[in-house]
MMTF fields as JSON, N, C-alpha, C and O atoms, coordinates in Angstrom:
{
  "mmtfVersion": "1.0.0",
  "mmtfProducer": "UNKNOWN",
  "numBonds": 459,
  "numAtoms": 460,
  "numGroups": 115,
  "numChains": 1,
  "numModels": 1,
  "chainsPerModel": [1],
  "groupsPerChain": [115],
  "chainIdList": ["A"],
  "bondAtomList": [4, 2, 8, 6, 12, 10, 16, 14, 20, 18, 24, 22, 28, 26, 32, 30, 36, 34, 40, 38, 44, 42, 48, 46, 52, 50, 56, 54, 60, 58, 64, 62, 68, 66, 72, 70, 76, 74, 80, 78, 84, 82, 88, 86, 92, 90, 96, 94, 100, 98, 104, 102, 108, 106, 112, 110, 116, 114, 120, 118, 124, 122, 128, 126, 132, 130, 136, 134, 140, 138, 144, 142, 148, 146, 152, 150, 156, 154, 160, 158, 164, 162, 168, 166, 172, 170, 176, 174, 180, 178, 184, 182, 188, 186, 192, 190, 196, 194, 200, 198, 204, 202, 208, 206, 212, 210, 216, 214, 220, 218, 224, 222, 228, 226, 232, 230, 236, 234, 240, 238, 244, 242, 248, 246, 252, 250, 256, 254, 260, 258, 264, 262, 268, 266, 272, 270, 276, 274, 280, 278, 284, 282, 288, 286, 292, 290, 296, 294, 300, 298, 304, 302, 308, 306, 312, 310, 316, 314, 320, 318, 324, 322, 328, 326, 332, 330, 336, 334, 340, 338, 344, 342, 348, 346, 352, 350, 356, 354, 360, 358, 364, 362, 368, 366, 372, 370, 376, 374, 380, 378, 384, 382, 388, 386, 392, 390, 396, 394, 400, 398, 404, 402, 408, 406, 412, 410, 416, 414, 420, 418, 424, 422, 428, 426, 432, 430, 436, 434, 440, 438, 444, 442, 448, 446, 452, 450, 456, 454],
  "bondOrderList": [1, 1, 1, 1, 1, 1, 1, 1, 1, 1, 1, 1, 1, 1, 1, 1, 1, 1, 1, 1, 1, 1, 1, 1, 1, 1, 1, 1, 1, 1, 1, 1, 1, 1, 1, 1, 1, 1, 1, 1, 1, 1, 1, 1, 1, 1, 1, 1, 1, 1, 1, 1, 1, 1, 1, 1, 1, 1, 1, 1, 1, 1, 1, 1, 1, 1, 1, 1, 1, 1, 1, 1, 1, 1, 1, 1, 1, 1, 1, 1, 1, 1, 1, 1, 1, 1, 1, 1, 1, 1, 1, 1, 1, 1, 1, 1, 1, 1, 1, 1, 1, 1, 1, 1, 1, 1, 1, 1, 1, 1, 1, 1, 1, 1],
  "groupList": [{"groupName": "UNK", "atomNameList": ["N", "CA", "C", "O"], "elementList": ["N", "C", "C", "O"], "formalChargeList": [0, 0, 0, 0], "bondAtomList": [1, 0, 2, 1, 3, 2], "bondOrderList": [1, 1, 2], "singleLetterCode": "X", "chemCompType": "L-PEPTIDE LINKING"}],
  "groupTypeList": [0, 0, 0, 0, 0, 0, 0, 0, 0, 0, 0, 0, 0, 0, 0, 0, 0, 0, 0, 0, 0, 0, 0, 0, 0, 0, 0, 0, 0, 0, 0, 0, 0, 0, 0, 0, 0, 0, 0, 0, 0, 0, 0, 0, 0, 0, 0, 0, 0, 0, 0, 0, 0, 0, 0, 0, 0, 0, 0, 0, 0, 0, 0, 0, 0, 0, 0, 0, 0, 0, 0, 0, 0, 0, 0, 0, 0, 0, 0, 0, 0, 0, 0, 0, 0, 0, 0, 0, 0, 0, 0, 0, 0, 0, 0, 0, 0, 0, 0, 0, 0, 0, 0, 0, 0, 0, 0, 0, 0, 0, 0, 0, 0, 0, 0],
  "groupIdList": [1, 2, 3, 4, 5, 6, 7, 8, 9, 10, 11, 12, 13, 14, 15, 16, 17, 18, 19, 20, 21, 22, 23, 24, 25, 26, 27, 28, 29, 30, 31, 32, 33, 34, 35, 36, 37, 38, 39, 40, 41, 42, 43, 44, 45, 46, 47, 48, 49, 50, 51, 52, 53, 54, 55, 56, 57, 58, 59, 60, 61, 62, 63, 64, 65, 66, 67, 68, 69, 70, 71, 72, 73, 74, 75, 76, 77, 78, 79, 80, 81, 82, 83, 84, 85, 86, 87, 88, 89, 90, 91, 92, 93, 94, 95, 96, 97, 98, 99, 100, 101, 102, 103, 104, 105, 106, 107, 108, 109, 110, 111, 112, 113, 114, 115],
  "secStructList": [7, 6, 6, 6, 6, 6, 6, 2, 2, 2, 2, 6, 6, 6, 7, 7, 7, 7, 2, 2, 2, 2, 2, 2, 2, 6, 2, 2, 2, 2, 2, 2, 6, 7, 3, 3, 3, 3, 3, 3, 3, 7, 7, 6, 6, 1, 1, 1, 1, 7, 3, 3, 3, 3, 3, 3, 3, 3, 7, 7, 1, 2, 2, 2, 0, 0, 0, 0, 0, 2, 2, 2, 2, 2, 2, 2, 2, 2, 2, 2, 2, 2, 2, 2, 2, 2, 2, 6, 6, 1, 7, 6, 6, 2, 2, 2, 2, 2, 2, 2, 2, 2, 2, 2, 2, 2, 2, 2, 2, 2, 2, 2, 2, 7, 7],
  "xCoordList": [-6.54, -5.202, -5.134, -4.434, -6.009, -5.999, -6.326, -5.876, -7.534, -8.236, -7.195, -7.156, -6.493, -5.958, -4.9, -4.446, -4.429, -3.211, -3.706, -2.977, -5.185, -5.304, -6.072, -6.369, -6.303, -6.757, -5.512, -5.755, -4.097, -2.768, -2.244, -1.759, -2.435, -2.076, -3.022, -2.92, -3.845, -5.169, -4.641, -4.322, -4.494, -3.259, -2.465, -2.493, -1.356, 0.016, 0.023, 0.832, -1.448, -1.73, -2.654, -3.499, -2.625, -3.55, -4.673, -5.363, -5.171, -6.85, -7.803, -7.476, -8.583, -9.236, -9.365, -9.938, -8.996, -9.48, -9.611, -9.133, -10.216, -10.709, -9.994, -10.0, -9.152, -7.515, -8.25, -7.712, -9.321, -9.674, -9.669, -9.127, -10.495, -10.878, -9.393, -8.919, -8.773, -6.955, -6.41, -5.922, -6.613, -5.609, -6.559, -5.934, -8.363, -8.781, -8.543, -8.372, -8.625, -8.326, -6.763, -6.603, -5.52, -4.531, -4.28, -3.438, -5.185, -4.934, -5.726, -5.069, -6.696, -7.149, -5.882, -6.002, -4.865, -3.213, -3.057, -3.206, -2.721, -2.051, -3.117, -2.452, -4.265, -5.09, -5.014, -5.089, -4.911, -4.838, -3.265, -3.079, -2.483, -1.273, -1.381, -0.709, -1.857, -2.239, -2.242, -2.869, -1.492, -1.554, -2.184, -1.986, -2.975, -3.743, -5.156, -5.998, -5.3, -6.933, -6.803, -6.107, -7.827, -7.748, -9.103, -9.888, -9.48, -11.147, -11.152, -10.468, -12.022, -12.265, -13.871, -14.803, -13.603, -14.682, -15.055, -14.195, -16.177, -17.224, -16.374, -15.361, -16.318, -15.693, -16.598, -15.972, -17.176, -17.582, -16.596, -16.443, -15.81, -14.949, -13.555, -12.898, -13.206, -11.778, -12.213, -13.417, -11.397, -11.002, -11.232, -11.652, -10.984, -11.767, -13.267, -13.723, -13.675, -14.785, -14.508, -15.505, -13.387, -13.484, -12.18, -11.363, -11.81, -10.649, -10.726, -11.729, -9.137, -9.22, -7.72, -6.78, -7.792, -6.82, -6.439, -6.859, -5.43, -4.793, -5.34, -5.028, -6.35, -6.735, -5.401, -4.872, -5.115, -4.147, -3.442, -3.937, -1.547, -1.249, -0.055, 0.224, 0.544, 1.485, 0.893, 0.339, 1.554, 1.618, 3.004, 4.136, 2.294, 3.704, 3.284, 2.172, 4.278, 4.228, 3.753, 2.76, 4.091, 3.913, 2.849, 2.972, 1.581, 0.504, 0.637, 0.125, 1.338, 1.121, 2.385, 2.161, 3.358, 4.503, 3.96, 3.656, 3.941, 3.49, 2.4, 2.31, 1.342, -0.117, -0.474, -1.427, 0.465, 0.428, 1.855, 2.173, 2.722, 3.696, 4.825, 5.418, 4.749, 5.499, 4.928, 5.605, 3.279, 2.879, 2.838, 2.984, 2.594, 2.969, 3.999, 4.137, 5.4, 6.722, 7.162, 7.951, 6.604, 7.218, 5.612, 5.932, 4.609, 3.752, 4.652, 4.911, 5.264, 5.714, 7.161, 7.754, 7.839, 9.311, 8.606, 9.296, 7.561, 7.333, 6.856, 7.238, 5.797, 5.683, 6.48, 6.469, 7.277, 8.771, 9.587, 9.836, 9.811, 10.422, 9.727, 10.344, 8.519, 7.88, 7.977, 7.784, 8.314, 7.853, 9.328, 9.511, 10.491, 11.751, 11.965, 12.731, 11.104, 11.403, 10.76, 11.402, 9.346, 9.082, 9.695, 9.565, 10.431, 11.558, 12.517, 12.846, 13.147, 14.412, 14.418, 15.318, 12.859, 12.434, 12.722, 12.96, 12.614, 13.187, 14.742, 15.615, 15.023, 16.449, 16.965, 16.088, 18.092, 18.536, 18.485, 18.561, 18.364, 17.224, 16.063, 15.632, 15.298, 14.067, 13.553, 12.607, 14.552, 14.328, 14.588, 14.037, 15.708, 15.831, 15.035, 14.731, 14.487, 13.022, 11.559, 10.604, 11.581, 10.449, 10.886, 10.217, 12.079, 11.927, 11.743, 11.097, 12.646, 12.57, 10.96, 10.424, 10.435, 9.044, 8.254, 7.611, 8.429, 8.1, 8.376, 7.613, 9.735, 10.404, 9.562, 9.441, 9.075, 8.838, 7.057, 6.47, 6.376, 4.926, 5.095, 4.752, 5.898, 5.796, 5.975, 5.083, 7.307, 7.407, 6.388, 6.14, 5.588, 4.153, 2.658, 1.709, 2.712, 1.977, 2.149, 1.207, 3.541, 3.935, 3.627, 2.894, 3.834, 3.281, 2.223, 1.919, 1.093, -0.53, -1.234, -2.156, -0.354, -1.063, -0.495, -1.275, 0.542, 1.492, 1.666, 1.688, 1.791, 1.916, 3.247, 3.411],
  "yCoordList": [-7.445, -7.409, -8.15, -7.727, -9.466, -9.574, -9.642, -10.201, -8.665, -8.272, -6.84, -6.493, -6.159, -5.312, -5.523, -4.731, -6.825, -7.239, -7.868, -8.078, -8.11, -8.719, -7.701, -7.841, -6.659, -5.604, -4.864, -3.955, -4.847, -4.476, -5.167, -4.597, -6.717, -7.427, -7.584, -8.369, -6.982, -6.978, -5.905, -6.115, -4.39, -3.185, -3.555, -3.558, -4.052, -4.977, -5.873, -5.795, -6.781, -6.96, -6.394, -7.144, -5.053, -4.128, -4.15, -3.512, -5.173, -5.094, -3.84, -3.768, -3.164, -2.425, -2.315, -3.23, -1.492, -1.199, 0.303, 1.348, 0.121, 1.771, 1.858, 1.56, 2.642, 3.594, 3.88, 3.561, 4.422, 5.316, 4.607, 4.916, 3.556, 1.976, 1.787, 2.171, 1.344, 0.98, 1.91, 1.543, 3.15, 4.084, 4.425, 4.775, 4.288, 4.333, 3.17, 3.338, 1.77, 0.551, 0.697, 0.339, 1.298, 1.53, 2.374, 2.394, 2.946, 4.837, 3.778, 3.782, 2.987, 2.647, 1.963, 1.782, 1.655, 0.866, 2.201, 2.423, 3.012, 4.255, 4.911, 5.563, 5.102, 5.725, 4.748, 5.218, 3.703, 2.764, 2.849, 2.236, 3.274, 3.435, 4.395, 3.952, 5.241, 6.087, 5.191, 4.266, 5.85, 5.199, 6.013, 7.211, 5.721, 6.196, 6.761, 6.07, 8.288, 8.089, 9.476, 10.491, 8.912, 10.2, 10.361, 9.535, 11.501, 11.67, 11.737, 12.512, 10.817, 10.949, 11.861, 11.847, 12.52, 13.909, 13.236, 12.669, 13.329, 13.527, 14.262, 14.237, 15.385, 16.0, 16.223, 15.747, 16.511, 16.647, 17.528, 17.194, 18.694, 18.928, 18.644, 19.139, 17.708, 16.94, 15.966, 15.802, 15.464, 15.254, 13.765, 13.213, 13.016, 11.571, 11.376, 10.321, 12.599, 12.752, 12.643, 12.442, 12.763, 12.727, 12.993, 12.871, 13.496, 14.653, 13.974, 13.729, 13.856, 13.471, 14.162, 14.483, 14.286, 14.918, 13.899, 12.744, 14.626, 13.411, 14.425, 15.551, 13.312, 14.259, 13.931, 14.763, 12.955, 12.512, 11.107, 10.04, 11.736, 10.294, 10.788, 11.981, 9.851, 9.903, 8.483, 7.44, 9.396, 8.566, 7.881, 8.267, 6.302, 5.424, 4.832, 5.027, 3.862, 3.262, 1.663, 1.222, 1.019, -0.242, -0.731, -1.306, -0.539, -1.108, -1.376, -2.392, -0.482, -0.247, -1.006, -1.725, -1.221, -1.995, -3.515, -4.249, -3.745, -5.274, -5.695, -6.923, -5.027, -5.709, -5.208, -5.686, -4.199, -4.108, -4.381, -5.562, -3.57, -3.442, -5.036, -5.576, -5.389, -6.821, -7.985, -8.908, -7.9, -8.702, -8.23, -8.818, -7.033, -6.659, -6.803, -7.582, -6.274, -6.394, -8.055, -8.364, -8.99, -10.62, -10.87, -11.645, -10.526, -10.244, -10.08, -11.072, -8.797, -8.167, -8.596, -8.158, -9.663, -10.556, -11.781, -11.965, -12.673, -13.136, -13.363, -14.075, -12.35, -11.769, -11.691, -12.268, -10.703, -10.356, -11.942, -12.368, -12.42, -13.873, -14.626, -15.137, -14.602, -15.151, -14.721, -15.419, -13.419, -12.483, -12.574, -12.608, -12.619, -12.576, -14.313, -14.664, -15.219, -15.817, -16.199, -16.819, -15.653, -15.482, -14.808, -15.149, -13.754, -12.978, -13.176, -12.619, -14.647, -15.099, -15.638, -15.863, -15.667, -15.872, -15.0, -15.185, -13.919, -12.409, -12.249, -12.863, -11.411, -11.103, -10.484, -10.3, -10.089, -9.501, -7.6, -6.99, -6.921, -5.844, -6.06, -5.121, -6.878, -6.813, -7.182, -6.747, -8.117, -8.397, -6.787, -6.411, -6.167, -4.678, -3.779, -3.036, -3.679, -2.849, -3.201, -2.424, -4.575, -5.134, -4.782, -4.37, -5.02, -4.877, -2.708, -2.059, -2.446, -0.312, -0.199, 0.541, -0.927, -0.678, -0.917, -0.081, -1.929, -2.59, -1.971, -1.941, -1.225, 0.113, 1.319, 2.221, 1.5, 3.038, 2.969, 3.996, 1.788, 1.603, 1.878, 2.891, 0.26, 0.355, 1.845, 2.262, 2.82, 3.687, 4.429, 4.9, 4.691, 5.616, 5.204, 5.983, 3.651, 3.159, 3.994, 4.456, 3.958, 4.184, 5.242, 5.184, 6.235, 7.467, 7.697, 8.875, 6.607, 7.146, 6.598, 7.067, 5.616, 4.832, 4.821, 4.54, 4.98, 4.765, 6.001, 7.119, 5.814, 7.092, 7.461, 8.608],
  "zCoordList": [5.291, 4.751, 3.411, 2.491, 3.3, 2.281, 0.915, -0.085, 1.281, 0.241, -0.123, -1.304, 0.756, -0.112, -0.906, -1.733, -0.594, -1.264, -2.754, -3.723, -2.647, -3.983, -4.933, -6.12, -4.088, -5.269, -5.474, -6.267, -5.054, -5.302, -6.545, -7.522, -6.346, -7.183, -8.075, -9.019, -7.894, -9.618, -10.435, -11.605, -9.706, -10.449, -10.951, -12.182, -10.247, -10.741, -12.512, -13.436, -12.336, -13.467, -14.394, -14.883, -14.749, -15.115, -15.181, -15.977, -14.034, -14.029, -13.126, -11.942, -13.435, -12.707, -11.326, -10.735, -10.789, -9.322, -8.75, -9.19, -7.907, -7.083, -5.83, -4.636, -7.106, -6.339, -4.618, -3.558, -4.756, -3.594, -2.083, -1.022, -2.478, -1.457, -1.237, -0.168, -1.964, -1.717, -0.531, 0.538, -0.979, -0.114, 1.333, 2.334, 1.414, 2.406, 3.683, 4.891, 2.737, 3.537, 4.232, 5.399, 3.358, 3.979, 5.219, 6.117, 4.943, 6.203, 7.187, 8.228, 7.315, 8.474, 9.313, 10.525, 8.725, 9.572, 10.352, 11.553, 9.349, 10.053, 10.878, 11.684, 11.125, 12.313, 13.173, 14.308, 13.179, 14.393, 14.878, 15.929, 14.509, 14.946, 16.239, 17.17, 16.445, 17.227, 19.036, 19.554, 19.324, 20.883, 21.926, 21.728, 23.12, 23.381, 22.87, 22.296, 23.205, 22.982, 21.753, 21.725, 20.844, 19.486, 19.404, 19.87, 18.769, 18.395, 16.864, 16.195, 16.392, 14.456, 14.575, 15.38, 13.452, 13.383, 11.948, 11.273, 11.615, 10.358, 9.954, 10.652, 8.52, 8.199, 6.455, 5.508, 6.314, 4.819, 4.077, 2.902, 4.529, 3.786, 3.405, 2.489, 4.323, 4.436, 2.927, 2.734, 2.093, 1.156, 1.213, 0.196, 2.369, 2.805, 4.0, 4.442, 4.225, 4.212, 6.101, 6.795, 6.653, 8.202, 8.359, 7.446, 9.899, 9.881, 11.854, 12.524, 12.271, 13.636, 14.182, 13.455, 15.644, 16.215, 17.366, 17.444, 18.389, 19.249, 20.674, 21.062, 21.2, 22.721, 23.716, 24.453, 23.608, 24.352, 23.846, 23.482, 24.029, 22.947, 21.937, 21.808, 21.315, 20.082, 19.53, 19.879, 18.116, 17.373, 17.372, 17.665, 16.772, 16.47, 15.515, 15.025, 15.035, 13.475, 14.244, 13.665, 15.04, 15.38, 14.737, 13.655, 15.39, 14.23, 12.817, 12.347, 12.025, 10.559, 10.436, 9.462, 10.773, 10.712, 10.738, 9.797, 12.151, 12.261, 11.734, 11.753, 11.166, 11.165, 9.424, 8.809, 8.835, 7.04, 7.07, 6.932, 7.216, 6.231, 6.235, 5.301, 7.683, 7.085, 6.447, 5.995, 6.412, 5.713, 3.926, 2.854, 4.316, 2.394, 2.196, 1.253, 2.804, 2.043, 1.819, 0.926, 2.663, 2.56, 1.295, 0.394, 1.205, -0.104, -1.18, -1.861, -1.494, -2.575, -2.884, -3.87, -1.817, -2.033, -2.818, -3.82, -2.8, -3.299, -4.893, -5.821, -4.688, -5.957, -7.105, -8.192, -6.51, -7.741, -7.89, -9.017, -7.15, -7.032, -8.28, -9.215, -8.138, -9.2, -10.468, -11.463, -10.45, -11.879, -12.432, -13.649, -11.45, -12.272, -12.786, -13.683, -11.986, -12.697, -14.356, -15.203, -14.542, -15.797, -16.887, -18.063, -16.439, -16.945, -17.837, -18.884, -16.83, -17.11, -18.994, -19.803, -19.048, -20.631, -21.765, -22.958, -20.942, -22.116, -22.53, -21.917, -23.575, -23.414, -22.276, -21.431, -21.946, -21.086, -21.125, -20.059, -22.329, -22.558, -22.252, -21.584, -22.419, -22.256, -20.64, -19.983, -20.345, -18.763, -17.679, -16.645, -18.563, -17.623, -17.745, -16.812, -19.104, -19.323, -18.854, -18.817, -18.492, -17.498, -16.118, -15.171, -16.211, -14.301, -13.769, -12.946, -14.745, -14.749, -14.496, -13.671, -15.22, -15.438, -13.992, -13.357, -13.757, -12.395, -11.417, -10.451, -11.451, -9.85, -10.408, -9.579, -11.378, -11.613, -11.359, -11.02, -11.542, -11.364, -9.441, -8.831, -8.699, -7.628, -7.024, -6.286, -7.363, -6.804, -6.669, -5.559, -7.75, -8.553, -7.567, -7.476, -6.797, -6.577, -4.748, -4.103, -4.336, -3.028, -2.68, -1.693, -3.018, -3.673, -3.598, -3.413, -3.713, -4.467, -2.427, -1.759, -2.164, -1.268, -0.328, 0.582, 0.047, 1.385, 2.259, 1.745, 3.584, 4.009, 4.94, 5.355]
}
C-alpha cells in the first residue's frame, strides 16, 4: 500500500513512474475483493497478461474499500491539506488555477487507475 502511494505521489510531483505497475498493483485490491472461490488463467492475450472468472461467489468491494481506498482517500486529505497550504502563497487566480489543475490531473489519474 505504500509503495503505491509513493509512486502516486512521485506522479503528483511530476517525477517518472510506470503507469502500468500503478494500475497492476491496484487491480490486485479489486481481485481480492472477490468472495469465495475464483480461478485466475494465464492469458497471453488479455491485455494484463491473465484473465479470471467466478467458479463460485460474488463480487464485493470490502477488500478494496477497507484495505486501499480508505487508506488512500485519508492519504490524498492530507496531501491537499498540505498543498493548499503552500498555495495560500499565490494570488487568489493563481491559487484557482493550481487547484483546476490538481481536479483535472486527479480526475485523469482516476480514470487511468481506478476501477
Amino acid at each position: 500500500m505504500k509503495s503505491i502511494i509513493a509512486e502516486l505521489n512521485k506522479q503528483r510531483n511530476q517525477d517518472s513512474v510506470n503507469e502500468y505497475n500503478i494500475k497492476q498493483a491496484i487491480k490486485v485490491f479489486e481481485i481480492t475483493s472477490f468472495v469465495n472461490q475464483i480461478e485466475i488463467l494465464i492469458d497471453p492475450l488479455h491485455p494484463s497478461g491473465y484473465d479470471y472468472f467466478i467458479v463460485k461467489g460474488h463480487l464485493t468491494t470490502d477488500y478494496y474499500i477497507i484495505n486501499f481506498e480508505r487508506h488512500y482517500v485519508k492519504f490524498i486529505k492530507t496531501y491537499f491539506q498540505q498543498k493548499a497550504k503552500e498555495w495560500l502563497q499565490l494570488s487568489v487566480p493563481e491559487y484557482v488555477n493550481q487547484a483546476l489543475k490538481w481536479l483535472e490531473d486527479e480526475e485523469k489519474w482516476g480514470k487511468k487507475y481506478y476501477p
